[in-house]
mmCIF file of the N, C-alpha and C atoms, coordinates in Angstrom:
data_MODEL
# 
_entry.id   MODEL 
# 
loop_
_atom_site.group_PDB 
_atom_site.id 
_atom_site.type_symbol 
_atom_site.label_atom_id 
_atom_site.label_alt_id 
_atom_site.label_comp_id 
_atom_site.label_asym_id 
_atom_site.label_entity_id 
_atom_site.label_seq_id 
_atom_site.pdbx_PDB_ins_code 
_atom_site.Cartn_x 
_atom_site.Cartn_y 
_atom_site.Cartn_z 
_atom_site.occupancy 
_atom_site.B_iso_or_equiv 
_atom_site.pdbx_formal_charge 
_atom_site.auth_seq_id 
_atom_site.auth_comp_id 
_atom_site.auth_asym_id 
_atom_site.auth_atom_id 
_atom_site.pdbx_PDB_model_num 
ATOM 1   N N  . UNK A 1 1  ? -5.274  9.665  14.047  1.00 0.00 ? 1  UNK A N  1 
ATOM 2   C CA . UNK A 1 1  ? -4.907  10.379 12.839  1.00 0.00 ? 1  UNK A CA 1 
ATOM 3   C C  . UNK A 1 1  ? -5.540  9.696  11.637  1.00 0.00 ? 1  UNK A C  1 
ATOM 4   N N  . UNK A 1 2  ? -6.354  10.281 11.188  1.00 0.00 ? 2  UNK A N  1 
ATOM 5   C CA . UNK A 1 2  ? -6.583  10.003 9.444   1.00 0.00 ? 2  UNK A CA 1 
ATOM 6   C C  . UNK A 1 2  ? -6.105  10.500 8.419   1.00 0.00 ? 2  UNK A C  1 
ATOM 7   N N  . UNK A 1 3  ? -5.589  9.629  7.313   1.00 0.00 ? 3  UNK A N  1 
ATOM 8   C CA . UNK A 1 3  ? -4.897  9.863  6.149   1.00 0.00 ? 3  UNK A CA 1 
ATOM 9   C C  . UNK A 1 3  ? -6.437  11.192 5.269   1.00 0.00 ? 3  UNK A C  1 
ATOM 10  N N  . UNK A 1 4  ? -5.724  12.255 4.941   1.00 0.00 ? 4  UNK A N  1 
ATOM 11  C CA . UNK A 1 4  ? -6.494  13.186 4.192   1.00 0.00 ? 4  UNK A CA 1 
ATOM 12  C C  . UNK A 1 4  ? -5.797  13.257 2.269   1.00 0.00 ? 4  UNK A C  1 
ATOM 13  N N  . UNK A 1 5  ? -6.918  13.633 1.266   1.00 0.00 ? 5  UNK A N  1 
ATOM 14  C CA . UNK A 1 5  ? -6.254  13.777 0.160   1.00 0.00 ? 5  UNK A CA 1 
ATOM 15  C C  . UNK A 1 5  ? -6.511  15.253 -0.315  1.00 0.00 ? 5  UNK A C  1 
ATOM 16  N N  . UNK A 1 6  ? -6.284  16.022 -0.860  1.00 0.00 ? 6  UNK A N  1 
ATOM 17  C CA . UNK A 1 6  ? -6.392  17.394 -1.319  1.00 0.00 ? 6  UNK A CA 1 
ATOM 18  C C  . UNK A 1 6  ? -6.015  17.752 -2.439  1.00 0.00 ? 6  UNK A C  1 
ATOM 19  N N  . UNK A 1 7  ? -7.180  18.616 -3.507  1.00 0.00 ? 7  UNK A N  1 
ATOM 20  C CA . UNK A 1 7  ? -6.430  18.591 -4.370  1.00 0.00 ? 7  UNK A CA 1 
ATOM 21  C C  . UNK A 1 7  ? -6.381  20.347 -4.122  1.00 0.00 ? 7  UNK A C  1 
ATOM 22  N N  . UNK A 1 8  ? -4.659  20.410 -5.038  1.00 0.00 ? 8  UNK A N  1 
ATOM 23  C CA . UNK A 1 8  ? -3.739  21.812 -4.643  1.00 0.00 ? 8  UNK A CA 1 
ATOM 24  C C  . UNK A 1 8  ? -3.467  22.662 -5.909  1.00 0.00 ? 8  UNK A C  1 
ATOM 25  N N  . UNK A 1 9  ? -3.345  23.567 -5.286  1.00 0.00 ? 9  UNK A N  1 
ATOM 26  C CA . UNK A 1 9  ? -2.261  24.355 -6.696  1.00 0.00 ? 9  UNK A CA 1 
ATOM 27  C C  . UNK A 1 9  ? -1.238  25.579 -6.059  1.00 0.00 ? 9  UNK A C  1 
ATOM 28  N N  . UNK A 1 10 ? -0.459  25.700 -7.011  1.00 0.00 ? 10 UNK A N  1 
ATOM 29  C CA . UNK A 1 10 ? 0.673   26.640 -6.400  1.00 0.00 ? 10 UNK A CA 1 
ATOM 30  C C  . UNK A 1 10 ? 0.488   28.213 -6.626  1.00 0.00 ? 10 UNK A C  1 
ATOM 31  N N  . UNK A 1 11 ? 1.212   28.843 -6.904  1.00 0.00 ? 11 UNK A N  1 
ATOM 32  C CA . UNK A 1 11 ? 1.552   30.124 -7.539  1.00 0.00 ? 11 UNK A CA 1 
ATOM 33  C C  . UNK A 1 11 ? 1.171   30.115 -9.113  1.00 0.00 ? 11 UNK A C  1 
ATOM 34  N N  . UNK A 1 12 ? 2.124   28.811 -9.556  1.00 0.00 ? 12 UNK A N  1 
ATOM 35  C CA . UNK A 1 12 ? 2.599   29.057 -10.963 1.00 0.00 ? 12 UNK A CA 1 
ATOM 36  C C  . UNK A 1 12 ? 1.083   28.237 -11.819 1.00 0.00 ? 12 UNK A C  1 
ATOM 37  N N  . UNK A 1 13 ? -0.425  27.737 -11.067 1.00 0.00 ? 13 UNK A N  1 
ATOM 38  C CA . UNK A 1 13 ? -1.051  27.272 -11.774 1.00 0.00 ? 13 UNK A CA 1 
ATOM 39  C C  . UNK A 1 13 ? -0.909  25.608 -11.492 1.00 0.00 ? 13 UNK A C  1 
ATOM 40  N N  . UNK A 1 14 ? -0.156  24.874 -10.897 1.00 0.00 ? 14 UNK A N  1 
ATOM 41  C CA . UNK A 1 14 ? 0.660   23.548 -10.776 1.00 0.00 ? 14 UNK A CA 1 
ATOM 42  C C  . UNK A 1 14 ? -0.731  23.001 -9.876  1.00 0.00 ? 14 UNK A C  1 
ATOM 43  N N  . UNK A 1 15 ? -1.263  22.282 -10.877 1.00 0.00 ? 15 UNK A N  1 
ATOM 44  C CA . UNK A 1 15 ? -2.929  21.457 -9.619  1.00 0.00 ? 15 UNK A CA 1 
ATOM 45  C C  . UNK A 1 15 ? -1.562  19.977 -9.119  1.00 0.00 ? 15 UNK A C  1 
ATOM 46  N N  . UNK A 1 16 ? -1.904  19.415 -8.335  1.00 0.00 ? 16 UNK A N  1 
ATOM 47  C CA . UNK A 1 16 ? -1.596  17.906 -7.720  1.00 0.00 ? 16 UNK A CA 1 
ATOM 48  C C  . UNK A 1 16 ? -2.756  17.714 -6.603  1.00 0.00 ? 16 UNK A C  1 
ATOM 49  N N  . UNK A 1 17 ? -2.320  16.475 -5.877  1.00 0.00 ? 17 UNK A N  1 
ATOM 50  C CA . UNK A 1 17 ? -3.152  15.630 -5.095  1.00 0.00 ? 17 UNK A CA 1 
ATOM 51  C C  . UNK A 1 17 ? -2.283  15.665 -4.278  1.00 0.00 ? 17 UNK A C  1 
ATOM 52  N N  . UNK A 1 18 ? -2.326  16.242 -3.325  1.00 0.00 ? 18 UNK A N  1 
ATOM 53  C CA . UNK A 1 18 ? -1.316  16.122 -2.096  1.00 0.00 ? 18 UNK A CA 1 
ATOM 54  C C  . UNK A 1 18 ? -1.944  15.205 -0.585  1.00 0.00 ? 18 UNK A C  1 
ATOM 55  N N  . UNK A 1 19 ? -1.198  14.048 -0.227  1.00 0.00 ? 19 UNK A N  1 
ATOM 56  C CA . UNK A 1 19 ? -1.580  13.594 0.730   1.00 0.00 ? 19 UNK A CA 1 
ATOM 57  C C  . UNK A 1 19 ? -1.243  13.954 2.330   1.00 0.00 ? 19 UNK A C  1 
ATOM 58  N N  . UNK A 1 20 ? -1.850  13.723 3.695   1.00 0.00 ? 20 UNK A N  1 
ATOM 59  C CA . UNK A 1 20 ? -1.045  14.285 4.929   1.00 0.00 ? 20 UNK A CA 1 
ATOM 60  C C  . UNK A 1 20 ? -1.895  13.367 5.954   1.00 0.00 ? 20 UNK A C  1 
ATOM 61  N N  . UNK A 1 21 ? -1.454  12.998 6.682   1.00 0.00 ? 21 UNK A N  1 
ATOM 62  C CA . UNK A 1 21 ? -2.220  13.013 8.230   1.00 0.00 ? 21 UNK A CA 1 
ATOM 63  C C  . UNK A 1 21 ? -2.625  13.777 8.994   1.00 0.00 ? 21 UNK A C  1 
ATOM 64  N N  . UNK A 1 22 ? -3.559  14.119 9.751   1.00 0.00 ? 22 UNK A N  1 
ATOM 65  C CA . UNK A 1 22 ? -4.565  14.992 10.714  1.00 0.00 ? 22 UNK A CA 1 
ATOM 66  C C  . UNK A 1 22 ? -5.389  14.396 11.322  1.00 0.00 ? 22 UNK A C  1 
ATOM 67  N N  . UNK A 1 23 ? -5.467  15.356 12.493  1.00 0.00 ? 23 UNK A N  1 
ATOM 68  C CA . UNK A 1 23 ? -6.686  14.280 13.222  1.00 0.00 ? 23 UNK A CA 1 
ATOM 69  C C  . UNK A 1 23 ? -7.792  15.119 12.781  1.00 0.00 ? 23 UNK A C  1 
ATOM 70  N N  . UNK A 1 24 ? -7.667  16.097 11.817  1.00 0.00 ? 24 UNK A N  1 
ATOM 71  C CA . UNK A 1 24 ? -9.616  16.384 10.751  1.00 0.00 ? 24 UNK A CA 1 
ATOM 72  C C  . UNK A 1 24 ? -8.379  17.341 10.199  1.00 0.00 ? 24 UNK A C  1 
ATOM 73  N N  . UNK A 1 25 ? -9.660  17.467 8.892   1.00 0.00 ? 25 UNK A N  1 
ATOM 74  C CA . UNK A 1 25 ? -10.004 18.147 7.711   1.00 0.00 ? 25 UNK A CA 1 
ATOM 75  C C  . UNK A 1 25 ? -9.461  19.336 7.828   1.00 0.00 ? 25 UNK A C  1 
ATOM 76  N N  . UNK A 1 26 ? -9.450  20.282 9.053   1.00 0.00 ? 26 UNK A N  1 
ATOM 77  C CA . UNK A 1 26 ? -9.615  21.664 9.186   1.00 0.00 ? 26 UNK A CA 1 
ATOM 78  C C  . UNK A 1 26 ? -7.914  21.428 9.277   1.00 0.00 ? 26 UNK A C  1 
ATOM 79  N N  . UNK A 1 27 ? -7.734  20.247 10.408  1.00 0.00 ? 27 UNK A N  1 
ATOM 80  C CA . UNK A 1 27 ? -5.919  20.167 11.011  1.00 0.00 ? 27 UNK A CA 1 
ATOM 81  C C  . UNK A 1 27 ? -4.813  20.461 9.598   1.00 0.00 ? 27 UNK A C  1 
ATOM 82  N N  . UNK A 1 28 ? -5.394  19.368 8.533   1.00 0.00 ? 28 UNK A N  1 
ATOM 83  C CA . UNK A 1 28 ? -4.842  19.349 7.482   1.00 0.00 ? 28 UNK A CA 1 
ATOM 84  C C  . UNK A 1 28 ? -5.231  20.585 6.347   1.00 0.00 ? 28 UNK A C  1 
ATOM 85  N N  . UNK A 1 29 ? -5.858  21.236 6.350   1.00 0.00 ? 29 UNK A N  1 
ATOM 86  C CA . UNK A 1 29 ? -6.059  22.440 5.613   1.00 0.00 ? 29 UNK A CA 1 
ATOM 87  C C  . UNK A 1 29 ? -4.852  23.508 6.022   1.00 0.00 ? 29 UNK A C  1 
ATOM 88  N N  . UNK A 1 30 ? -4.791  23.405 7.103   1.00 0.00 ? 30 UNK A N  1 
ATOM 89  C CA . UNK A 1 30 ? -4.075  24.120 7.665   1.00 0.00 ? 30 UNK A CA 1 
ATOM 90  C C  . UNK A 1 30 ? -2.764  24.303 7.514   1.00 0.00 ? 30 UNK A C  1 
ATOM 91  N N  . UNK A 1 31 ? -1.991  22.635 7.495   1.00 0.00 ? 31 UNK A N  1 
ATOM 92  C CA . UNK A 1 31 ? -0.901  22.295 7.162   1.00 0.00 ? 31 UNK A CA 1 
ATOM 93  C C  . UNK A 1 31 ? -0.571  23.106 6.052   1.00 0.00 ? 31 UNK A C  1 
ATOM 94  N N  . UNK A 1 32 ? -1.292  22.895 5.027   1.00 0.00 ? 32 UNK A N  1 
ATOM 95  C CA . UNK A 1 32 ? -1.341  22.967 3.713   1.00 0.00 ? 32 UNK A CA 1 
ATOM 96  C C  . UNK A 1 32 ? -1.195  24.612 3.223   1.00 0.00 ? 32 UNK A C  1 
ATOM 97  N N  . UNK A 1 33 ? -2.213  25.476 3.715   1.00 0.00 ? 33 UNK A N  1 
ATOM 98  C CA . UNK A 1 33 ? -1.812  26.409 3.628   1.00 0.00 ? 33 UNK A CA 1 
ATOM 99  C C  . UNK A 1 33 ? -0.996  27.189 4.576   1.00 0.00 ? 33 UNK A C  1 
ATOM 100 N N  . UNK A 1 34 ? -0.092  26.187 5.152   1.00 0.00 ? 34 UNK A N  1 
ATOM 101 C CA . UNK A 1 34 ? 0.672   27.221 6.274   1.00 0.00 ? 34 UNK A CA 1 
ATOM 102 C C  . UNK A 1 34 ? 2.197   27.090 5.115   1.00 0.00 ? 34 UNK A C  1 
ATOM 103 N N  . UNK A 1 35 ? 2.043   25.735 4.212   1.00 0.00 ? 35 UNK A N  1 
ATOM 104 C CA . UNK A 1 35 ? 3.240   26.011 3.529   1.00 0.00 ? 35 UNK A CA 1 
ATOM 105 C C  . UNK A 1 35 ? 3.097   26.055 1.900   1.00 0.00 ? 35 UNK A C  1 
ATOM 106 N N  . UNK A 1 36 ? 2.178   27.416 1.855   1.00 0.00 ? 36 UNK A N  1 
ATOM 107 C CA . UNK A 1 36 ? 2.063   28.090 0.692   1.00 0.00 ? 36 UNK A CA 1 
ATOM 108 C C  . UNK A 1 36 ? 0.926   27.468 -0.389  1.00 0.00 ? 36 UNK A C  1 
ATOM 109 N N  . UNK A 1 37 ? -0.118  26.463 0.016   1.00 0.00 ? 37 UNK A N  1 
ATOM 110 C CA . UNK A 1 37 ? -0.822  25.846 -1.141  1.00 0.00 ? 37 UNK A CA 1 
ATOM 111 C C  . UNK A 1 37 ? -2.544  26.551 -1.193  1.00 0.00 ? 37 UNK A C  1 
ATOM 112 N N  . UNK A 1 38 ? -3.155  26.613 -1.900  1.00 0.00 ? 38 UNK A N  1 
ATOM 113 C CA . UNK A 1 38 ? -3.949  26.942 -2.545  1.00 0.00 ? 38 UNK A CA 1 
ATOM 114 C C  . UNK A 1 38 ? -4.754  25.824 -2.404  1.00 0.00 ? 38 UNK A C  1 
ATOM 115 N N  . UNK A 1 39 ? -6.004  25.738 -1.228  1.00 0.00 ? 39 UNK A N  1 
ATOM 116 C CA . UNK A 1 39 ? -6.777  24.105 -1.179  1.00 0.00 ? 39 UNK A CA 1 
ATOM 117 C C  . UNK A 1 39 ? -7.704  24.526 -2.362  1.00 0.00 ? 39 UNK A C  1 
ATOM 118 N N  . UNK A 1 40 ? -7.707  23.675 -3.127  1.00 0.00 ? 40 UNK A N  1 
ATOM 119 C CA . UNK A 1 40 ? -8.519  23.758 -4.055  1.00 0.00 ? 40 UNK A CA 1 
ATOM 120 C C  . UNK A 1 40 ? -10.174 22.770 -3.721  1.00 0.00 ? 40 UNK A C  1 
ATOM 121 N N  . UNK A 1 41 ? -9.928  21.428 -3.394  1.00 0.00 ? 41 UNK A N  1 
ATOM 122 C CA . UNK A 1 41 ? -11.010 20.895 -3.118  1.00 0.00 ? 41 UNK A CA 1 
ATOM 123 C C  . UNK A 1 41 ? -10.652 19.313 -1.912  1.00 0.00 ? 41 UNK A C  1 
ATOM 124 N N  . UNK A 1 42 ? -11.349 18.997 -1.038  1.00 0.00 ? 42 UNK A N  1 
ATOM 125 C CA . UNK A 1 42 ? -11.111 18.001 -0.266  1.00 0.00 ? 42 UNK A CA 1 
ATOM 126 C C  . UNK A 1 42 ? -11.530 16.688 -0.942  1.00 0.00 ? 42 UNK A C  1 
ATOM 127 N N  . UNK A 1 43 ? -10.688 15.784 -1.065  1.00 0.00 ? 43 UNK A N  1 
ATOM 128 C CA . UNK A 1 43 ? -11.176 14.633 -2.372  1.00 0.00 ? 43 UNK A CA 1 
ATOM 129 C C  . UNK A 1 43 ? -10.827 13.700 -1.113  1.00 0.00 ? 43 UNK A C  1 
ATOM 130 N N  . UNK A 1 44 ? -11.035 13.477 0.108   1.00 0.00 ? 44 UNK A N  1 
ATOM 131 C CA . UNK A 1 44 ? -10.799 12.332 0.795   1.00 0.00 ? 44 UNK A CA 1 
ATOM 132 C C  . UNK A 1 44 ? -11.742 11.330 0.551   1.00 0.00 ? 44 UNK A C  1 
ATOM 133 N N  . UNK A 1 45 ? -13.169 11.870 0.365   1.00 0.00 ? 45 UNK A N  1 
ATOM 134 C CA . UNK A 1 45 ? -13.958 11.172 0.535   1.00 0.00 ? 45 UNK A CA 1 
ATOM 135 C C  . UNK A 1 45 ? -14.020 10.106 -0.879  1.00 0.00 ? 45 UNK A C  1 
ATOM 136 N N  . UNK A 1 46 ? -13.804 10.904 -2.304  1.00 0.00 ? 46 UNK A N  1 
ATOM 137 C CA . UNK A 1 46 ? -13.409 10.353 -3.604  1.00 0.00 ? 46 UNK A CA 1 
ATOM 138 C C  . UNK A 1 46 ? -12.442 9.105  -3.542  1.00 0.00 ? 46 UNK A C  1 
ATOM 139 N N  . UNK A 1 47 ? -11.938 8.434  -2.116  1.00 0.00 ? 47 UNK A N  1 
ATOM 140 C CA . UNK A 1 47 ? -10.888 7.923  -2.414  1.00 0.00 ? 47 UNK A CA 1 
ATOM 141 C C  . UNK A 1 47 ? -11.127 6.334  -1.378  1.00 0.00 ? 47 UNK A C  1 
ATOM 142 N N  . UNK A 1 48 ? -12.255 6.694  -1.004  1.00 0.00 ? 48 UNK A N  1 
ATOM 143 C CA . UNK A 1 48 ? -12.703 5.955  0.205   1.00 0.00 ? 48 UNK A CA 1 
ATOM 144 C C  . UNK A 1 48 ? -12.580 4.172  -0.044  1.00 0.00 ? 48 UNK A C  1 
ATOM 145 N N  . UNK A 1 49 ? -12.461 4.148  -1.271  1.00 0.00 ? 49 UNK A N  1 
ATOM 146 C CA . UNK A 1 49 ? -11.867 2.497  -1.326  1.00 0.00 ? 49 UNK A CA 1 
ATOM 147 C C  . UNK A 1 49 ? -10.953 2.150  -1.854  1.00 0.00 ? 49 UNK A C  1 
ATOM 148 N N  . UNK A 1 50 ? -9.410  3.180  -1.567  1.00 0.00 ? 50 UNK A N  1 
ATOM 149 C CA . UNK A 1 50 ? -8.426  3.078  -1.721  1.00 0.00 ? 50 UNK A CA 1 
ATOM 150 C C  . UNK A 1 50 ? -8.066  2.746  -0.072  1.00 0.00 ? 50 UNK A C  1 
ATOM 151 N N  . UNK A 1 51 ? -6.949  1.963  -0.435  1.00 0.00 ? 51 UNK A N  1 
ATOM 152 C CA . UNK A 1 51 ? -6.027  1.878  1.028   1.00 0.00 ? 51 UNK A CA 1 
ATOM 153 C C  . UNK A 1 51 ? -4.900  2.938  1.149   1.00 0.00 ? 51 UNK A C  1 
ATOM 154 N N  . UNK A 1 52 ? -4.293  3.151  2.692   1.00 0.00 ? 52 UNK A N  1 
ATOM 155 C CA . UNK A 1 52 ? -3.209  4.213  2.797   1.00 0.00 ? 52 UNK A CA 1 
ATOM 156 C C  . UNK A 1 52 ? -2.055  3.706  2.309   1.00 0.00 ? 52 UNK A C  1 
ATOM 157 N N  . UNK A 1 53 ? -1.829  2.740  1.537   1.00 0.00 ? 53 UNK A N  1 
ATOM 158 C CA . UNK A 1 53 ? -0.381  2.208  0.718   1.00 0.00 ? 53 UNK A CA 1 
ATOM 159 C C  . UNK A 1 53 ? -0.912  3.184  -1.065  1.00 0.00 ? 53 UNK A C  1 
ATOM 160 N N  . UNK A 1 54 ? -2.037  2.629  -1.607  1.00 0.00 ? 54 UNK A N  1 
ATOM 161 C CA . UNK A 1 54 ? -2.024  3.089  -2.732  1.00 0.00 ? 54 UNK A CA 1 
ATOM 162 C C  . UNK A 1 54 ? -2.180  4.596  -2.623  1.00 0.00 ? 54 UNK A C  1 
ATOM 163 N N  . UNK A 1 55 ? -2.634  5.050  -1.836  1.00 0.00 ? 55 UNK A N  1 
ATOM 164 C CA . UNK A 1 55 ? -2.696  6.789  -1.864  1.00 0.00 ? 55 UNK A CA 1 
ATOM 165 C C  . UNK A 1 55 ? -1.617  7.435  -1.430  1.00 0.00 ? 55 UNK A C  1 
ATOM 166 N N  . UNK A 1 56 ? -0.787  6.839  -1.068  1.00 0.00 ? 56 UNK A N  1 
ATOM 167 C CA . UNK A 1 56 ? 0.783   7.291  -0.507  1.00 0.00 ? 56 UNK A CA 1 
ATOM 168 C C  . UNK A 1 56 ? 2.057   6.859  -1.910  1.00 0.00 ? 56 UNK A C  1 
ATOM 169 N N  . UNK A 1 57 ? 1.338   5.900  -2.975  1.00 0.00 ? 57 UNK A N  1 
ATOM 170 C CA . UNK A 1 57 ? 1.813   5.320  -3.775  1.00 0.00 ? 57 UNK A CA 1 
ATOM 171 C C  . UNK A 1 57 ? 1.430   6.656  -5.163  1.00 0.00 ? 57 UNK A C  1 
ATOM 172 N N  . UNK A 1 58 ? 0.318   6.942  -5.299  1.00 0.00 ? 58 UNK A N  1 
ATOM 173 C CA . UNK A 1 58 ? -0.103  7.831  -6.555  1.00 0.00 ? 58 UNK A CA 1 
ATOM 174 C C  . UNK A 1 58 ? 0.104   9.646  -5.893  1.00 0.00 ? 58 UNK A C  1 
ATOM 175 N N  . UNK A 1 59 ? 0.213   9.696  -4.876  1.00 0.00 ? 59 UNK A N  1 
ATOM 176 C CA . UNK A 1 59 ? 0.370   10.747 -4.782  1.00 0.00 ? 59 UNK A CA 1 
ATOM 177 C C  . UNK A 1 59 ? 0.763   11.338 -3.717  1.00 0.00 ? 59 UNK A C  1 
ATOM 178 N N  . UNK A 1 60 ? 1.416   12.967 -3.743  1.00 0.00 ? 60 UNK A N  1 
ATOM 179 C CA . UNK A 1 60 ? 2.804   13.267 -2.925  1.00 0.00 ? 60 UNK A CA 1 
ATOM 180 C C  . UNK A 1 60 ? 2.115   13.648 -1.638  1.00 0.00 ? 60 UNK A C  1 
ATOM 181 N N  . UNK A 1 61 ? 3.214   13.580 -0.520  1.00 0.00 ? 61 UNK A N  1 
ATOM 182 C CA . UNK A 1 61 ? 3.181   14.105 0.724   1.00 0.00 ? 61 UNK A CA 1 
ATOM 183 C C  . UNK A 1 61 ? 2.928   15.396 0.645   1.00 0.00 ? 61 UNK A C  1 
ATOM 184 N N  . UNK A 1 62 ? 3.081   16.122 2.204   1.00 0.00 ? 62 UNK A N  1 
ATOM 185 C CA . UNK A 1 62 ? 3.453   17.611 2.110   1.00 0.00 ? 62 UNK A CA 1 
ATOM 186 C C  . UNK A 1 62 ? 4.937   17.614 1.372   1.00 0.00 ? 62 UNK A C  1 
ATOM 187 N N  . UNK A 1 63 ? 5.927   16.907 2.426   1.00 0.00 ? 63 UNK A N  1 
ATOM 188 C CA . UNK A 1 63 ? 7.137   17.088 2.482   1.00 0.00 ? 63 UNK A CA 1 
ATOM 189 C C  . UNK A 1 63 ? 7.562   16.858 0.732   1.00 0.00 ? 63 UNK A C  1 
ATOM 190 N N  . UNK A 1 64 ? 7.065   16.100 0.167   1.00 0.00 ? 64 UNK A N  1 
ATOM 191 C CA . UNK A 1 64 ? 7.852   15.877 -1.235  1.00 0.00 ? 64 UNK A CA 1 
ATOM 192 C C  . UNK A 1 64 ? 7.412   17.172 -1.898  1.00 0.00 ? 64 UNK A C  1 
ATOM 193 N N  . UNK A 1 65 ? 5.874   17.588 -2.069  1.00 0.00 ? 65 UNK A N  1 
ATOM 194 C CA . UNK A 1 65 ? 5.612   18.721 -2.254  1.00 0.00 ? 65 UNK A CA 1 
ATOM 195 C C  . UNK A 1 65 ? 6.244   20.014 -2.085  1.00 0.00 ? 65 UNK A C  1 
ATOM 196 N N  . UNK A 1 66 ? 6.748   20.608 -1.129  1.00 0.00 ? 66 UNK A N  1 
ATOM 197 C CA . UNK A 1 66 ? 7.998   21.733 -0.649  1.00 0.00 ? 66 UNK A CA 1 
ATOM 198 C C  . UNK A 1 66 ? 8.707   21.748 -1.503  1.00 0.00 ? 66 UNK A C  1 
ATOM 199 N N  . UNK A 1 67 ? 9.227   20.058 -1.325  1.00 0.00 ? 67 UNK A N  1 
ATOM 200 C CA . UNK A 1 67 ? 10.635  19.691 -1.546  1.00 0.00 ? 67 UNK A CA 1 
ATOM 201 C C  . UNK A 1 67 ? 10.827  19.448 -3.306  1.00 0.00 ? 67 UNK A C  1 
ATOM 202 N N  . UNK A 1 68 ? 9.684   19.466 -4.103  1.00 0.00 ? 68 UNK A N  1 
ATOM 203 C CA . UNK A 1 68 ? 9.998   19.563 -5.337  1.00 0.00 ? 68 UNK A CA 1 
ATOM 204 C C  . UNK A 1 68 ? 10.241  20.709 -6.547  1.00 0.00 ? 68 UNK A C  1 
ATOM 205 N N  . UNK A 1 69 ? 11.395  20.340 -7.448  1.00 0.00 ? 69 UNK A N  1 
ATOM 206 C CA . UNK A 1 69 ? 11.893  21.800 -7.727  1.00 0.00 ? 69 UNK A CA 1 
ATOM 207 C C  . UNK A 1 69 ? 10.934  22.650 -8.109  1.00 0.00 ? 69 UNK A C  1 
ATOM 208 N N  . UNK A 1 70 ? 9.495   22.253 -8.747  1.00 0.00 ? 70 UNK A N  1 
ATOM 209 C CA . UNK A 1 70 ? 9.040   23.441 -9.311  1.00 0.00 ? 70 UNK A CA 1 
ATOM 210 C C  . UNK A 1 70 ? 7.623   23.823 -8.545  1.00 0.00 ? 70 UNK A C  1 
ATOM 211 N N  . UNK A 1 71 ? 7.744   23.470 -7.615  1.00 0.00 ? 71 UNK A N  1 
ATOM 212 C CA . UNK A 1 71 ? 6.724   24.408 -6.705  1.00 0.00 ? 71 UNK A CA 1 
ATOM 213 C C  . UNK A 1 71 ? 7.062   25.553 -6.408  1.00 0.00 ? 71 UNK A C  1 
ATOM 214 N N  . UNK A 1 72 ? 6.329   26.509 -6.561  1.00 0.00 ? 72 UNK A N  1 
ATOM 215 C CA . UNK A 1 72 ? 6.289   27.674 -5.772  1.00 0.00 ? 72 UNK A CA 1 
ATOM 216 C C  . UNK A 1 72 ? 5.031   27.982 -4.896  1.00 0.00 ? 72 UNK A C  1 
ATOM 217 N N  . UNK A 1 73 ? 5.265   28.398 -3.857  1.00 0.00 ? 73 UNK A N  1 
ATOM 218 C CA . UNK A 1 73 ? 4.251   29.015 -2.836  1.00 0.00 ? 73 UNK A CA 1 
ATOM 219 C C  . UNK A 1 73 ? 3.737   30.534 -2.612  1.00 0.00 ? 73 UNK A C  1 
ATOM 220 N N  . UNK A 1 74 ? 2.249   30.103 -2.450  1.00 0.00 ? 74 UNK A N  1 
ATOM 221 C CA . UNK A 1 74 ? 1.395   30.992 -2.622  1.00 0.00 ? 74 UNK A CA 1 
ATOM 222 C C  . UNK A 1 74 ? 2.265   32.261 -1.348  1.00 0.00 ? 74 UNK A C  1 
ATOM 223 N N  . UNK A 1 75 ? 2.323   33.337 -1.122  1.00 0.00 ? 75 UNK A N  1 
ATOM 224 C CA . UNK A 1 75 ? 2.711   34.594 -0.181  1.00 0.00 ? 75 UNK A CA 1 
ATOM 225 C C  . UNK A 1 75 ? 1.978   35.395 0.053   1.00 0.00 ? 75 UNK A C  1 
# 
């Protein structure tokens, strides 16, 4: 599994950096739009001399993503 970064947006216009595990690119696209996001662009590679503590540190999971009040998902 490799740590992936993505940048997203919702319904309402809302860009973030959402982080996930996959074993590829396509696995985690997938994730992503299976729970409502809008891939905007794959920034894994932008991040390549960060470690998986600081990219788990600046920016959200799937799960916090869902789980925060003002997301809404794409339908």
């Amino acid at each position: 599994m490799r740590l992936y970064i993505a940048l997203i947006s919702d319904a309402n216009g809302y860009y973030c950096h959402v982080w996930g595990k996959a074993l590829s690119w396509h696995q985690f696209l997938n994730q992503l739009e299976d729970v409502g996001c809008e891939v905007i662009e794959n920034q894994t590679d932008d991040h390549d001399d960060w470690n998986d503590d600081e990219i788990m540190e600046d920016y959200i999971s799937i799960d916090q993503l869902i789980n925060h009040p003002d997301y809404v998902a794409h339908k």
